[in-house]
Residue frames as a rotation matrix with the C-alpha (Angstrom) as fourth column:
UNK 1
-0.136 0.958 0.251 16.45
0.127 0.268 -0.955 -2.90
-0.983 -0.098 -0.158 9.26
UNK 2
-0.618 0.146 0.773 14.90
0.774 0.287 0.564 -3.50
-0.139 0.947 -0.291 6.09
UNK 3
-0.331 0.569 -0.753 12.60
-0.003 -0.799 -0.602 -0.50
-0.944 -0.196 0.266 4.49
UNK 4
0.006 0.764 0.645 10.25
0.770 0.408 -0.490 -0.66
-0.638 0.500 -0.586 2.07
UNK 5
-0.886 -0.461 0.058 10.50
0.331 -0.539 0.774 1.35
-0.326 0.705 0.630 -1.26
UNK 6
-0.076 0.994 0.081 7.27
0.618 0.111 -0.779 3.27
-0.783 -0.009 -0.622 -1.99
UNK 7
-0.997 0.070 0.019 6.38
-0.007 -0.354 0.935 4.74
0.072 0.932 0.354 -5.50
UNK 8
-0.614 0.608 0.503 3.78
0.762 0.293 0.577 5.74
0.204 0.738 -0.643 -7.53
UNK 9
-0.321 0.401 -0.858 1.99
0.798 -0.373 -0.473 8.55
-0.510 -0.837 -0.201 -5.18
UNK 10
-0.877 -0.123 0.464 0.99
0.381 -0.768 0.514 12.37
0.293 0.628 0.721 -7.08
UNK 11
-0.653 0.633 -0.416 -2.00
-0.295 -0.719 -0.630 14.84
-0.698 -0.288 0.656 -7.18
UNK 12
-0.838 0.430 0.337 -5.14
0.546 0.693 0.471 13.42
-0.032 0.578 -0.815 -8.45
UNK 13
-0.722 0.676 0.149 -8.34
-0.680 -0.653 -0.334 14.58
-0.129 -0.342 0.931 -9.01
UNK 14
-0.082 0.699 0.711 -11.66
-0.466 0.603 -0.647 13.19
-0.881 -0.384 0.276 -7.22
UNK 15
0.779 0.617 -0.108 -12.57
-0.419 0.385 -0.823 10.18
-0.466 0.686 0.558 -9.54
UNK 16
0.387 -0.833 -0.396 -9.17
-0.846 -0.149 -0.513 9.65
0.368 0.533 -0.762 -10.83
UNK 17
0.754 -0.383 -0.533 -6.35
0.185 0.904 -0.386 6.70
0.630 0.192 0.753 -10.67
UNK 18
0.221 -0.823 0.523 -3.32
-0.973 -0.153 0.172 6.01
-0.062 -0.547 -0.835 -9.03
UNK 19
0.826 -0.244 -0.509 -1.00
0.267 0.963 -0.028 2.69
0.497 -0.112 0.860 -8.94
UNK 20
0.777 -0.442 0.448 1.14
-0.611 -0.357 0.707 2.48
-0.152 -0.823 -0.547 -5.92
UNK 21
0.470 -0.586 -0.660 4.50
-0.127 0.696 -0.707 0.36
0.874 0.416 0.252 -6.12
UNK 22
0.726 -0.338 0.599 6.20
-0.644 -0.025 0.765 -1.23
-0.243 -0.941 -0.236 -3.14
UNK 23
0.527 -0.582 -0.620 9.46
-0.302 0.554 -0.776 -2.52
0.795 0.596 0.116 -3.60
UNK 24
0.713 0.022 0.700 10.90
-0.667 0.326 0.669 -4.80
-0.214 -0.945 0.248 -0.62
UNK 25
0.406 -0.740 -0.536 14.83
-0.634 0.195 -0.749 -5.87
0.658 0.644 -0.390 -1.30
UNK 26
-0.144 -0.353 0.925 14.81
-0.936 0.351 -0.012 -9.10
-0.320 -0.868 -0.381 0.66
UNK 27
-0.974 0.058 -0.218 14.84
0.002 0.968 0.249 -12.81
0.226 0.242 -0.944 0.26
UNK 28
-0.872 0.478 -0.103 11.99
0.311 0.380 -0.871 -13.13
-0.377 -0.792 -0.480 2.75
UNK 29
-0.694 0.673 -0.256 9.54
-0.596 -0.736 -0.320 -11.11
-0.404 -0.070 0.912 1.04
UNK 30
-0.619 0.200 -0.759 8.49
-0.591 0.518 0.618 -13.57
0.517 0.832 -0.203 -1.04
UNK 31
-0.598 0.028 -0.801 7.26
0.407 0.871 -0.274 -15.85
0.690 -0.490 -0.532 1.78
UNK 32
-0.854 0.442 -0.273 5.41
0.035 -0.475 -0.879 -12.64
-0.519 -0.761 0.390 4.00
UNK 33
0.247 0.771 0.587 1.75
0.940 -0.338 0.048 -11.38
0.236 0.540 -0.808 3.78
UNK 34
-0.793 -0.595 0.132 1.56
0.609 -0.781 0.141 -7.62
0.019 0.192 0.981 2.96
UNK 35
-0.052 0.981 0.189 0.13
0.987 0.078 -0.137 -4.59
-0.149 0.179 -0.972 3.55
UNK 36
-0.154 0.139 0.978 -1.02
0.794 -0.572 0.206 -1.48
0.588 0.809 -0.022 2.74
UNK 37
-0.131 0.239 -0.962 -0.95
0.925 -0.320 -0.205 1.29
-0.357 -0.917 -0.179 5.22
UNK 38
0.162 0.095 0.982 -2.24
0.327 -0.944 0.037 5.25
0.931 0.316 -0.184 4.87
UNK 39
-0.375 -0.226 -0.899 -1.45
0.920 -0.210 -0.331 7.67
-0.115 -0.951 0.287 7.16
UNK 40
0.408 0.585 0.701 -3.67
0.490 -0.788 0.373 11.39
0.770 0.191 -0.608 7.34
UNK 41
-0.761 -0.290 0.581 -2.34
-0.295 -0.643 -0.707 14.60
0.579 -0.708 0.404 8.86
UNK 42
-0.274 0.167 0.947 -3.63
-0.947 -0.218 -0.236 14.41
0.168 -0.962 0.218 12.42
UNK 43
0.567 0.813 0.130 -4.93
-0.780 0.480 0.400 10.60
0.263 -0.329 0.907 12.20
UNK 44
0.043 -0.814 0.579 -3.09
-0.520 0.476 0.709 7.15
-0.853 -0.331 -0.403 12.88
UNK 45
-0.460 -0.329 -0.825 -1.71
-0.884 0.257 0.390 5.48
0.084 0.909 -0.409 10.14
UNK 46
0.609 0.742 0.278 -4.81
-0.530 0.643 -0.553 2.28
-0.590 0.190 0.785 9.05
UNK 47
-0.890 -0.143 0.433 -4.10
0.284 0.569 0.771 -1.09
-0.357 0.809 -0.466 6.94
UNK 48
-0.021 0.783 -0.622 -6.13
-0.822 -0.367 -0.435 -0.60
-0.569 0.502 0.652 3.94
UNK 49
0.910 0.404 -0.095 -5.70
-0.414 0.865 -0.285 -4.16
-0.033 0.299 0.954 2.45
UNK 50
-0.005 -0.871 0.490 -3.50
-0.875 0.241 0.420 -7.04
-0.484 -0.427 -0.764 2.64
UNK 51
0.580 -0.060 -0.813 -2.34
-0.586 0.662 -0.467 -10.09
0.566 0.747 0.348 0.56
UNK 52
0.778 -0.320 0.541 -1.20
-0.228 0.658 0.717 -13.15
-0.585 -0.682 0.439 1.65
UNK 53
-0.522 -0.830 -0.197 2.84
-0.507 0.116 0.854 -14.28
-0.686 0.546 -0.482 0.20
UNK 54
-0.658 -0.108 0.745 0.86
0.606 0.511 0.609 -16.42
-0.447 0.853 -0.271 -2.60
UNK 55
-0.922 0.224 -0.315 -1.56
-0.308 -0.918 0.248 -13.77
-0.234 0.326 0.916 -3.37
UNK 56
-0.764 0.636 -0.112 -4.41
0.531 0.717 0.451 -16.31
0.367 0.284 -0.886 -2.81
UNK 57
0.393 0.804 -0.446 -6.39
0.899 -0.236 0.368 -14.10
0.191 -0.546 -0.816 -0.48
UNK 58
-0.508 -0.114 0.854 -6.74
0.298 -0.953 0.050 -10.36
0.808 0.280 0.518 -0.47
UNK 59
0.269 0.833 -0.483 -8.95
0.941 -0.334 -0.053 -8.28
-0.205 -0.441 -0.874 2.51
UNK 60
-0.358 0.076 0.931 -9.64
0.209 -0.965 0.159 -4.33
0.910 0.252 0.330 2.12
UNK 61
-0.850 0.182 -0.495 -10.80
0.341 -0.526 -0.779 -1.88
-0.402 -0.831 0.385 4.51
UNK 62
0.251 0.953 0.170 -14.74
0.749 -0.080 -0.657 -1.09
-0.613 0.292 -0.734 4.30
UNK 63
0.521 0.125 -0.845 -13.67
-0.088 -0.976 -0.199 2.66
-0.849 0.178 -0.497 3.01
UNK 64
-0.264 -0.325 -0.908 -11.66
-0.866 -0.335 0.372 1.33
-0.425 0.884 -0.193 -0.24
UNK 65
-0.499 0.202 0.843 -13.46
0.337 0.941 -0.027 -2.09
-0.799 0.271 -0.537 -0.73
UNK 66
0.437 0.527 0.729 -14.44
0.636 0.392 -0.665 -2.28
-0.636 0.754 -0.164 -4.33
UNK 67
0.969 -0.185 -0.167 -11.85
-0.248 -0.778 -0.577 0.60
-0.023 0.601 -0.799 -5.53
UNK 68
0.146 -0.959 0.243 -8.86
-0.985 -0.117 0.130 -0.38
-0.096 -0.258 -0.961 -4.33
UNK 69
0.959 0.147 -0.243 -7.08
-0.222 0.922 -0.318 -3.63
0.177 0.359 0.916 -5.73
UNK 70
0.215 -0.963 0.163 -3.77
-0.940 -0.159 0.300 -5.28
-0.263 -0.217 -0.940 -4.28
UNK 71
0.990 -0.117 -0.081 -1.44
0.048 0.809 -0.586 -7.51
0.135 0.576 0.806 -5.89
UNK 72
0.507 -0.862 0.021 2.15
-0.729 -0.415 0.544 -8.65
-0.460 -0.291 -0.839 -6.19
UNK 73
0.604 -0.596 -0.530 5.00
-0.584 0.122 -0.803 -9.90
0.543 0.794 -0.274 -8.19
UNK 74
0.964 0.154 0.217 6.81
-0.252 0.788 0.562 -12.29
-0.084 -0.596 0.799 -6.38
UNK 75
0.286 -0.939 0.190 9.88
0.940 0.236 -0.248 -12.67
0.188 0.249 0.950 -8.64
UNK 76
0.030 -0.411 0.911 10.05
0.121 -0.903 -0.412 -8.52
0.992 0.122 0.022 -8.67
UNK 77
-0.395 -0.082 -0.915 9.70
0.869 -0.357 -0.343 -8.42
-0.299 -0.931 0.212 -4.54
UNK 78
-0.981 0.104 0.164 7.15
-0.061 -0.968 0.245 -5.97
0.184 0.230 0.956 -5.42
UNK 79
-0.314 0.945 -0.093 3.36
0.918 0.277 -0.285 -5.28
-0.243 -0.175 -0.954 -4.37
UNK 80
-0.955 -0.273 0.120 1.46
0.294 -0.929 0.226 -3.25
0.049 0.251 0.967 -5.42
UNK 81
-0.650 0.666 -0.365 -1.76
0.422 -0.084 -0.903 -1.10
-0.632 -0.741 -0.227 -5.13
UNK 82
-0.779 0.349 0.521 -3.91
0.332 -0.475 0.815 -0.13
0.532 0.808 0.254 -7.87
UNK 83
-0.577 0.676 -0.458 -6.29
0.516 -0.133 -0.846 2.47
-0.633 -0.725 -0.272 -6.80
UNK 84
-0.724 0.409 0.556 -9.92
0.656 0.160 0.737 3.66
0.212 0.899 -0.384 -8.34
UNK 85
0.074 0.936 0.345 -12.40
0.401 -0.345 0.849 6.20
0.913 0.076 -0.401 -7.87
UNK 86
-0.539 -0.715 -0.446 -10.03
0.742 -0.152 -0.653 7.89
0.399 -0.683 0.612 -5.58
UNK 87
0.394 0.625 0.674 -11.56
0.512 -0.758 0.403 10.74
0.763 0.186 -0.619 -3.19
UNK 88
0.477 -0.490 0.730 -10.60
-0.313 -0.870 -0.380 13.17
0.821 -0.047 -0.569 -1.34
UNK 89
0.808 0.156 0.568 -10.72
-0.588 0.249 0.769 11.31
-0.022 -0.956 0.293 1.84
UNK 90
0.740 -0.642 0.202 -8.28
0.671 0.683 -0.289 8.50
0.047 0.349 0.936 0.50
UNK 91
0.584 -0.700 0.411 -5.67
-0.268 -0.644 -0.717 11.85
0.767 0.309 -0.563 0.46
UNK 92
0.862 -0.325 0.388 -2.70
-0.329 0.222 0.918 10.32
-0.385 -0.919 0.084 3.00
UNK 93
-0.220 -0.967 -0.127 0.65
-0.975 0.220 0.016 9.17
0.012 0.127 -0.992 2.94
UNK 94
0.821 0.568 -0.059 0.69
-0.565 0.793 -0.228 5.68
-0.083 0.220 0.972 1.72
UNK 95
-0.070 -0.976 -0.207 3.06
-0.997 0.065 0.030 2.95
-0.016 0.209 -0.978 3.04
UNK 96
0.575 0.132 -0.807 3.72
-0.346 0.934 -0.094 -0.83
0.741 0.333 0.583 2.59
UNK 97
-0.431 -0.574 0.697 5.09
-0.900 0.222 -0.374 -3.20
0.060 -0.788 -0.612 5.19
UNK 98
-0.817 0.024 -0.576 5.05
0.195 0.952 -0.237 -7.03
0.543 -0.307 -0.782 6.19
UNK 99
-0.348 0.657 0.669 1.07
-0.922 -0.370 -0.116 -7.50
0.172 -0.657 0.734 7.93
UNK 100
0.923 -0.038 -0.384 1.16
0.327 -0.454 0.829 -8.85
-0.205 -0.890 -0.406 10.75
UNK 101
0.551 -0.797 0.247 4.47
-0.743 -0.603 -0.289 -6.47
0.379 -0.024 -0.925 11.26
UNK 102
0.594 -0.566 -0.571 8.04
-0.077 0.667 -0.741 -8.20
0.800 0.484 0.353 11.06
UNK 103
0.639 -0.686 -0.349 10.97
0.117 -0.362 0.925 -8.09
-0.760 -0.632 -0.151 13.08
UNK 104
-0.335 -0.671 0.661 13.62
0.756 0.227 0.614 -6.37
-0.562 0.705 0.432 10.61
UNK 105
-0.417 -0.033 0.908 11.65
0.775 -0.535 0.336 -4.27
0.475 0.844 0.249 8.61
UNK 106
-0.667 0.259 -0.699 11.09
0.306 -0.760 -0.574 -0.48
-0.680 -0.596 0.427 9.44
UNK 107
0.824 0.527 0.207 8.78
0.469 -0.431 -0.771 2.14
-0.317 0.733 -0.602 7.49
UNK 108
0.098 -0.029 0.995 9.38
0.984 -0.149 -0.101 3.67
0.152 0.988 0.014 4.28
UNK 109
-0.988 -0.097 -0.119 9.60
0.083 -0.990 0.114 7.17
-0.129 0.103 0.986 3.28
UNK 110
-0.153 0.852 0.501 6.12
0.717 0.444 -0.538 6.06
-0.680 0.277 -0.678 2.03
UNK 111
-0.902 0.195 0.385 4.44
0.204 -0.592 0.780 8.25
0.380 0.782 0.494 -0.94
UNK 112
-0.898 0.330 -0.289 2.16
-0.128 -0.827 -0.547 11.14
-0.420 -0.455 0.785 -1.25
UNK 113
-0.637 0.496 0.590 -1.31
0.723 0.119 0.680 10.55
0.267 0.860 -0.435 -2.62
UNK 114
-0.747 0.344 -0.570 -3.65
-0.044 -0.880 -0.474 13.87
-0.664 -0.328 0.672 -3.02
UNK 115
-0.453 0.581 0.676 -6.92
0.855 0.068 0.514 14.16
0.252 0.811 -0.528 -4.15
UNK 116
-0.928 0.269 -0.256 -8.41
-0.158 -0.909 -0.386 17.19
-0.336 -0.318 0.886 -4.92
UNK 117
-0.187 0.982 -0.008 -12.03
0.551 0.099 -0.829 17.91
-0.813 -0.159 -0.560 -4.94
């Protein structure tokens, strides 16, 4: 199976930045839509926005619509997540994957984001 490469993740504070980096070493990637997944201690792991393979069309979850911005690089097999006005709540393991889900690719190690209050 294929596995997504997550980056960018650290300890923020409330109000603060963050750019995520998904790297995805496949032909195919180029041709999938993508998304954005968080996972929180005790909760299930949510899509928080997704891009289609030309990057014409974007959707968010209500809870990071207008902070959170996803995009991607096509030639770099890379997507990526810029995130804004970050709060605690938004603290979760953050991974990337093929949405709808592939055959072929597994999860990531994914990356830590923390915000403190």
């Amino acid at each position: 199976q294929v596995q997504p490469v997550e980056s960018g993740g650290g300890l923020v504070q409330a109000g603060g930045s963050l750019t995520l980096s998904c790297a995805a070493p496949r032909r195919t990637f180029s041709s999938l839509s993508m998304g954005w997944f968080r996972q929180a201690p005790g909760k299930e792991r949510e899509l928080v926005a997704a891009i289609t393979w030309s990057g014409g069309s974007t959707t968010y979850a209500d809870s990071v619509k207008g902070r959170f911005t996803i995009s991607r690089d096509n030639a770099k097999n890379t997507v990526y997540l810029q995130m804004h006005s970050l709060r605690p709540e938004d603290t979760a393991v953050y991974y990337c994957n093929p949405e709808p889900r592939q055959p072929g690719f597994g999860w990531g190690q994914g990356t830590q984001v923390t915000v403190s209050s």
